[in-house]
N, C-alpha and C positions, 0 to 999 in steps of 0.2 A: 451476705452481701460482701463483695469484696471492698477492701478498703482505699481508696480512689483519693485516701491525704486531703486536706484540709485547705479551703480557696483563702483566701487573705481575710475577707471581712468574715467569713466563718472562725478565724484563730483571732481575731481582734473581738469577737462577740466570747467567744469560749474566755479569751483570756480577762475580758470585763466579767463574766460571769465568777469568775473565781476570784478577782479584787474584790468585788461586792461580797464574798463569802457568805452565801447563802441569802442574802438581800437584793437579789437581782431580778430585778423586773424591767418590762417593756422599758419604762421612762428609762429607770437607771442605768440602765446597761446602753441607752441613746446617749445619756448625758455621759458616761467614760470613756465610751468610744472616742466621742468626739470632742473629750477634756486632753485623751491621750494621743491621737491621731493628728489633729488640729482640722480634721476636717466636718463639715456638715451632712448627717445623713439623716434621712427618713424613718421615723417611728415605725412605719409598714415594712418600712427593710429590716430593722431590726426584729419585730416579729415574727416575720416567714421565716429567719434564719433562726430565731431564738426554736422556733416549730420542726423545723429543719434537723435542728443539731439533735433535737429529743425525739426524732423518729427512727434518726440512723444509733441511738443510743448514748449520746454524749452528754448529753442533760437531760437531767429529770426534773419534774416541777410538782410543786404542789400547790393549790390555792387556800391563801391567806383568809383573818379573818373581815369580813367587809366596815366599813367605816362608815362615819358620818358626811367626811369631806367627798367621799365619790361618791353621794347620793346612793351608799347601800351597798355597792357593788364590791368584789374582793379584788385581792392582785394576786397575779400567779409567778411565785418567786419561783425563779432556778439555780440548780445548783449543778456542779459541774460530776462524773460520774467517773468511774474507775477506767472507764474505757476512752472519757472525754481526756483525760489526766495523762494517760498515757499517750492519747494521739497529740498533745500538744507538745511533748515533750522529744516524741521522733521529731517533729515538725521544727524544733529548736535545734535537735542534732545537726537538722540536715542544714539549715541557714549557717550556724558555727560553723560546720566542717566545709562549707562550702566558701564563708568567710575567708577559712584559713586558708585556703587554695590562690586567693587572691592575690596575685604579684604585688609588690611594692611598685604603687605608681607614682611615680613624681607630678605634680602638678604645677604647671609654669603659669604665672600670670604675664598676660596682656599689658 
């Protein structure tokens, strides 16, 4: 598969996934998105995309052992992959370098 770089809320999900260091599940990675973001998204967005990044190869997941408090059931922690690591990291290049291109603007107040 050719590599088609990284949408916005896919490198905000990658990059919660790696804050969480290997503690990253549905909830959590809803809750840092949008502790670092400031915005409100959807637990089903964050799954397709937590599903998403582990089918193109950027996270891999394993499931936890199940608890008391979710009635039995496990969670399926992700963790970010050698290939994830690298795609964020062009993905940084390119933002910087692109930063740096950026004239000095002066801004006038009203």
């Amino acid at each position: 598969m050719k590599n088609k770089g990284l949408g916005e809320f896919e490198e905000l999900v990658l990059l919660a996934v790696c804050i969480l260091n290997g503690e990253g599940y549905g909830i959590s990675v809803k809750k840092e998105v949008e502790r670092h973001s400031g915005r409100s998204i959807l637990l089903g967005a964050v799954h397709i995309t937590l599903y998403r990044l582990q089918e193109k190869g950027l996270l891999q997941s394993e499931i936890g052992g199940s608890t008391e408090k979710r009635g039995g059931r496990s969670k399926r922690f992700f963790k970010i992959t050698d290939l994830g690591l690298k795609q964020l990291k062009a993905a940084q290049a390119v933002r910087q370098k692109m930063w740096q291109l950026i004239p000095q603007l002066k801004i006038t107040l009203s």
